[in-house]
C-alpha positions as CSV (number, residue, x, y, z in Angstrom):
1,X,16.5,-21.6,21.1
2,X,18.3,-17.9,20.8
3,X,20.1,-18.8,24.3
4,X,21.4,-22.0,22.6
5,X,22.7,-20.7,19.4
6,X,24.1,-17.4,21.1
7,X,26.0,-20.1,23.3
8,X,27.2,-22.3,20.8
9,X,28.3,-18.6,18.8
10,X,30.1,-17.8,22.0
11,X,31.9,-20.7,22.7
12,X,32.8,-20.8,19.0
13,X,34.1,-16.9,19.5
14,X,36.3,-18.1,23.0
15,X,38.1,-20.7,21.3
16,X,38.9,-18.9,18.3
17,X,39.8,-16.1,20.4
18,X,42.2,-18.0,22.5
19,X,43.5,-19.9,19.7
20,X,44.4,-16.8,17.8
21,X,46.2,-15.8,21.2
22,X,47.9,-19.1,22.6
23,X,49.1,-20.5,18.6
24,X,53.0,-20.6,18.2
25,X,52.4,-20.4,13.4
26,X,51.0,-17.2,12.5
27,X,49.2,-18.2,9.8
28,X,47.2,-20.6,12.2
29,X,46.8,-17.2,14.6
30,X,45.3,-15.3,11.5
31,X,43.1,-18.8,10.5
32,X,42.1,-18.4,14.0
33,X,41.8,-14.4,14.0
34,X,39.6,-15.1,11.3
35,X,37.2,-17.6,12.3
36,X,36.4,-15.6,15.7
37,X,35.3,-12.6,13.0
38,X,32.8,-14.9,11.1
39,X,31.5,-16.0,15.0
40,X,31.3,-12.5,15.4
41,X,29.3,-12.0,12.6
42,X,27.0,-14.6,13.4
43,X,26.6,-13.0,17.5
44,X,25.4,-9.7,15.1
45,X,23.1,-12.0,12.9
46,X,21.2,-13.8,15.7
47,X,20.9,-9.9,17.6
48,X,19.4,-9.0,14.3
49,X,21.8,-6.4,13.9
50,X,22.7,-7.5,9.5
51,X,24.4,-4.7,8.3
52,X,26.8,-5.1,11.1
53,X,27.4,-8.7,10.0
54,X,28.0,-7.3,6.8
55,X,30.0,-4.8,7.5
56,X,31.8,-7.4,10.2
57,X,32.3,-9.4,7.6
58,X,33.6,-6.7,4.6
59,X,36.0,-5.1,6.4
60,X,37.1,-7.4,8.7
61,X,37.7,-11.2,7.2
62,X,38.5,-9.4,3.7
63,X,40.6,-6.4,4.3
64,X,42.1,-6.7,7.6
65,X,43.3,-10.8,6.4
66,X,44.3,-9.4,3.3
67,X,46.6,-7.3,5.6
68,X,47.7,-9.4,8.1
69,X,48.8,-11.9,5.5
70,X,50.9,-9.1,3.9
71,X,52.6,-8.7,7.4
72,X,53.6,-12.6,7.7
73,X,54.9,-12.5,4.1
74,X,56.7,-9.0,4.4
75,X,58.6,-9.6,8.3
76,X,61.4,-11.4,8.3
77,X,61.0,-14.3,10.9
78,X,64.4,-14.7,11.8
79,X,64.6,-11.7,13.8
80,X,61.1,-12.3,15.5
81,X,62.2,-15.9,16.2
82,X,64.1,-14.4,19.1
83,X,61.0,-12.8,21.0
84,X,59.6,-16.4,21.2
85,X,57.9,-17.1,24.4
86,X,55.3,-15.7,27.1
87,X,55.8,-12.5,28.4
88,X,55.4,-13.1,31.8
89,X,55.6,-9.2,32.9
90,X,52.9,-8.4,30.6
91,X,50.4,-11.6,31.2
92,X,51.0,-10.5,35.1
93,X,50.3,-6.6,33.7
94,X,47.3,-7.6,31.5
95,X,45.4,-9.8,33.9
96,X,43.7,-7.9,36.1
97,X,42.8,-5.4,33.8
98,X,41.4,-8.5,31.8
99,X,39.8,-9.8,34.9
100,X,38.1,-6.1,35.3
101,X,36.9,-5.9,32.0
102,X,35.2,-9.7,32.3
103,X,33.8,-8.8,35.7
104,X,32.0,-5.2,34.4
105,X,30.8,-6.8,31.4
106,X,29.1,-9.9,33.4
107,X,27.8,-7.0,35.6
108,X,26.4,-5.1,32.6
109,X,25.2,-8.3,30.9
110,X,23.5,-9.3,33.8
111,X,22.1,-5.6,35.2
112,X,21.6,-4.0,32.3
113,X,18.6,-3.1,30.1
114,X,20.5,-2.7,26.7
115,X,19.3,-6.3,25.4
116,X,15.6,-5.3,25.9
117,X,14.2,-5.5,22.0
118,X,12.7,-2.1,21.4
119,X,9.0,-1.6,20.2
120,X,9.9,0.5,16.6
121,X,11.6,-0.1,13.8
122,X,15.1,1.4,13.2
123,X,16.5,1.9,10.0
124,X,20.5,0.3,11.0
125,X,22.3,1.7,7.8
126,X,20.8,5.6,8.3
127,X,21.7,5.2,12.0
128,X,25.0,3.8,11.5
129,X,25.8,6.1,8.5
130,X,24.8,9.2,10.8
131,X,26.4,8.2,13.7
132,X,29.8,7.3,12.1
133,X,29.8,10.1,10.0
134,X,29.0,13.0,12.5
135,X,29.9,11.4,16.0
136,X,32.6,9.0,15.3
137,X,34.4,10.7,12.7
138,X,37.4,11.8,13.9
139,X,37.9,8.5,15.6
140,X,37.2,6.6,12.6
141,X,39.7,8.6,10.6
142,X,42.5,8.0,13.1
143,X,41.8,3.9,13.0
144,X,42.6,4.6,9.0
145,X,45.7,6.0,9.9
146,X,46.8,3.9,12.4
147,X,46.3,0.8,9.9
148,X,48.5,3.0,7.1
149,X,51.2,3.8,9.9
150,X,51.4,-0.3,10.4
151,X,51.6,-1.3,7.3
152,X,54.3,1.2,6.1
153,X,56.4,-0.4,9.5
154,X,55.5,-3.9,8.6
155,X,56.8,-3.0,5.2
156,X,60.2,-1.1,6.6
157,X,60.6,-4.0,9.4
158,X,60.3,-6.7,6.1
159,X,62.4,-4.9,3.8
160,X,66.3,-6.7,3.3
161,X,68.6,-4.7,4.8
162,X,71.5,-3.1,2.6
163,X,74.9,-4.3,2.9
């Protein structure tokens, strides 16, 4: 029954996924954006794994919307109107590296012993906390300011310009 429901999750994830990628609006790109983060969250709440589901959840289809949508209402679409189209240079760039990345992680999924439940119990929010907080700081920090740096350039790139 956990193979079914982690399929269904999957498929669920893959269509939102390429929907968010392959949708012309970009309010349906962020509708889509946000229904592969709630099939995220559910991947993390059949792995057991509920405070990231949470935290999925918090940060992600809250916050980083609530961004997004600021982004659509603050560019001006006029000037992105004349971007329109597939990048053909960069889909020729970006698939094999995508095409890597799929095959390592079918290796890994397949090979690897990181799905094995383990014996004891873990307390997830101590771990996490520690981890973040000690290990993953300094990353962490620079995700912060990389969201601050694009929103003040969605907020410049949306702002009228003077005549």
């Amino acid at each position: 029954m956990e193979w079914l429901i982690f399929g269904i999750l999957s498929l669920w994830l893959i269509v939102s996924v390429l929907g968010a990628i392959f949708v012309k609006n970009p309010v349906h790109s962020i509708l889509f954006f946000l229904s592969s983060v709630l099939a995220i969250a559910g991947l993390f709440l059949s792995l057991g794994a509920e405070l990231l589901a949470g935290l999925q959840l918090i940060i992600y289809a809250v916050a980083i919307v609530v961004f997004y949508v600021l982004v659509i209402t603050t560019i001006p679409w006029e000037k992105v109107k004349r971007f329109e189209g597939i990048y053909k240079k960069e889909l020729l760039a970006g698939l094999p590296v995508v095409l890597i990345a799929f095959v390592l992680m079918g290796y890994m999924i397949l090979k690897g012993s990181f799905a094995e439940p383990k014996a004891e119990t873990v307390d997830n929010v101590r771990d996490l906390g520690k981890t973040l907080f000690t290990s993953y700081l300094f990353p962490f920090e620079v995700a912060s300011v990389i969201l601050l740096v694009a929103m003040i350039g969605a907020i410049l790139l949306g702002r009228k310009e003077e005549a």
